[in-house]
C-alpha positions in Angstrom: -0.6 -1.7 -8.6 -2.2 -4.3 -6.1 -5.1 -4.2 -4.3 -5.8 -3.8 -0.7 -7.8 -6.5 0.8 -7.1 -6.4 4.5 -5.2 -4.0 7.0 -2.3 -6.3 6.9 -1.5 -5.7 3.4 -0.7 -2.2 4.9 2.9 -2.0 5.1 2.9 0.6 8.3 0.5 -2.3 10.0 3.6 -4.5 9.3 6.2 -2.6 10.8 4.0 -1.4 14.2 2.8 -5.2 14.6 6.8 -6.3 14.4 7.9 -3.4 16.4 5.1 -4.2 19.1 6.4 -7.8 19.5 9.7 -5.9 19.9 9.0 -3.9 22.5 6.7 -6.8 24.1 9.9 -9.3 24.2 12.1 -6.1 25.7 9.6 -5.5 28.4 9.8 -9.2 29.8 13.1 -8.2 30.9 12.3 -5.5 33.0 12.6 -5.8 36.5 10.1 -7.7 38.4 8.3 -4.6 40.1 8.1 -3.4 36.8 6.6 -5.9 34.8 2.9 -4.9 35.8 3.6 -1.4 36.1 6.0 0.2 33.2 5.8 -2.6 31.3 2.3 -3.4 31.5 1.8 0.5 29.6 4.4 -0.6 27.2 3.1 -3.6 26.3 -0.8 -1.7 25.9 -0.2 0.9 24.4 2.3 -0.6 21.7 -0.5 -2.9 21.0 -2.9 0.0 20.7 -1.7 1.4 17.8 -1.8 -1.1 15.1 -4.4 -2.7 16.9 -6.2 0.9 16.2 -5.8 1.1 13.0 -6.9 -2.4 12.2 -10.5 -1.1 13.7 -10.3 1.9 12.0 -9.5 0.1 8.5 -12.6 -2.6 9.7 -14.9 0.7 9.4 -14.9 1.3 6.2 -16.1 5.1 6.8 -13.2 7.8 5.6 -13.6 9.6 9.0 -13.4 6.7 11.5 -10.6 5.6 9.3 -8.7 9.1 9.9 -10.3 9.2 13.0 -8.6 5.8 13.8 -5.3 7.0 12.3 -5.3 10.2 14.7 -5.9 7.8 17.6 -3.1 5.2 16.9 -0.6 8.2 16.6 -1.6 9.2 20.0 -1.3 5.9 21.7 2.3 5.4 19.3 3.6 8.8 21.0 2.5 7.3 24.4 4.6 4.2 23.7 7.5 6.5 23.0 7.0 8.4 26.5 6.6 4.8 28.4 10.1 3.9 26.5 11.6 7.5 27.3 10.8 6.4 30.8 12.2 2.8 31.2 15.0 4.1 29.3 15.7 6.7 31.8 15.2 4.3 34.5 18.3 1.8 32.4 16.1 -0.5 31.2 17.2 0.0 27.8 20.8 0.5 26.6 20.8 3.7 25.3 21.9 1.9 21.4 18.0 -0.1 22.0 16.4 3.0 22.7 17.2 4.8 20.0 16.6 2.1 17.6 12.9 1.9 18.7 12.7 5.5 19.3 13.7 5.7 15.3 11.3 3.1 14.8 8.1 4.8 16.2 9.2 8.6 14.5 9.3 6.6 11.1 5.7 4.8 11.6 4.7 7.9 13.2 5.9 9.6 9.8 3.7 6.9 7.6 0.7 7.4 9.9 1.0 11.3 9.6 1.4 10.9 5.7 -1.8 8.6 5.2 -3.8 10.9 7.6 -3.0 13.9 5.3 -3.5 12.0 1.9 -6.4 10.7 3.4 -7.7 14.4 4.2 -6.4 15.8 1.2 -8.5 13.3 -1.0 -11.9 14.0 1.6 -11.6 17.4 1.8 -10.2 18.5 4.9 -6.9 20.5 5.3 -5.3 20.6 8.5 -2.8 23.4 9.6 -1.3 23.2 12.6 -4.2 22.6 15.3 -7.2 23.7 12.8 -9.1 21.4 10.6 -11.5 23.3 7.9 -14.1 20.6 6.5 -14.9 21.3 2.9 -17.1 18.0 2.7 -16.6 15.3 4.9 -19.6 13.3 4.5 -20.3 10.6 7.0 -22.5 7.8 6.7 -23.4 9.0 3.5 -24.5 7.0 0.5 -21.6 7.8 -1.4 -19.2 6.2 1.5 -19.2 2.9 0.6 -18.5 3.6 -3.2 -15.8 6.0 -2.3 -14.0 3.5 0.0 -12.8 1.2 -3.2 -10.7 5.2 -3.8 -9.5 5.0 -0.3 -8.3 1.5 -0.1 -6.6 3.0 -3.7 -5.3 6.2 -1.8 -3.9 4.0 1.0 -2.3 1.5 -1.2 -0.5 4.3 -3.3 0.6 6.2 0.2 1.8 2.9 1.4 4.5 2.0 -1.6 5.7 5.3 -1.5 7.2 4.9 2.2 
């Protein structure tokens, strides 16, 4: 098994970066009035959520990392309201909308998986909207030693989607 070395070596980064420039490149054809409206939210907030967890991945702490994860699944379910919108204002065919729609449940899918392998391996169990913290250490000593197993965790989570 390979090594992580960066954020793009994370396959989910791959395939929100690709499916931002997507969207990006589908909001240019919106109508004029929209373009700095609608597709001005689009645009942000597809770019939010890799661009999330490339900062969260750039931390190197295991709960701004999760932290970061939770975040870019917030601004990915925006995106999806934003294309739930245009779409219901015809600015996707219905055939595009469900493609990207597919397309953001599957990322959201790898996100939600490497959140909970991530919390699993830390510590913390989440069920449904409780989180119960065993040990989550922050800033500790132990943080930068552990994050060689996280990269591992992540890797392993990654080439299993």
């Amino acid at each position: 098994m390979g090594k992580l070395s960066s954020f793009r070596d994370l396959n989910v980064y791959q395939k929100l970066k690709a499916l931002h420039l997507d969207v990006h490149w589908e909001t240019m054809r919106f109508p004029k009035h929209e373009m700095y409206e609608l597709g001005s939210q689009v645009r942000r907030s597809s770019n939010a959520v890799p661009a999330i967890l490339a900062e969260g991945w750039g931390s190197r702490h295991t709960n701004i990392y999760i932290e970061a994860i939770n975040r870019s699944m917030g601004e990915l379910r925006e995106t999806q309201h934003h294309i739930d919108v245009a779409h219901e204002k015809a600015y996707f065919s219905q055939e595009r909308f469900d493609e990207l729609d597919t397309r953001y449940d599957e990322c959201g899918r790898m996100l939600e998986g490497l959140h909970q392998s991530l919390s699993k391996w830390r510590g913390t169990t989440r069920t449904g909207h409780v989180v119960r913290e065993e040990r989550a250490a922050y800033g500790s000593e132990s943080e930068d030693a552990d994050w060689d197993q996280i990269a591992e965790l992540t890797l392993e989570h990654d080439k299993e989607l």
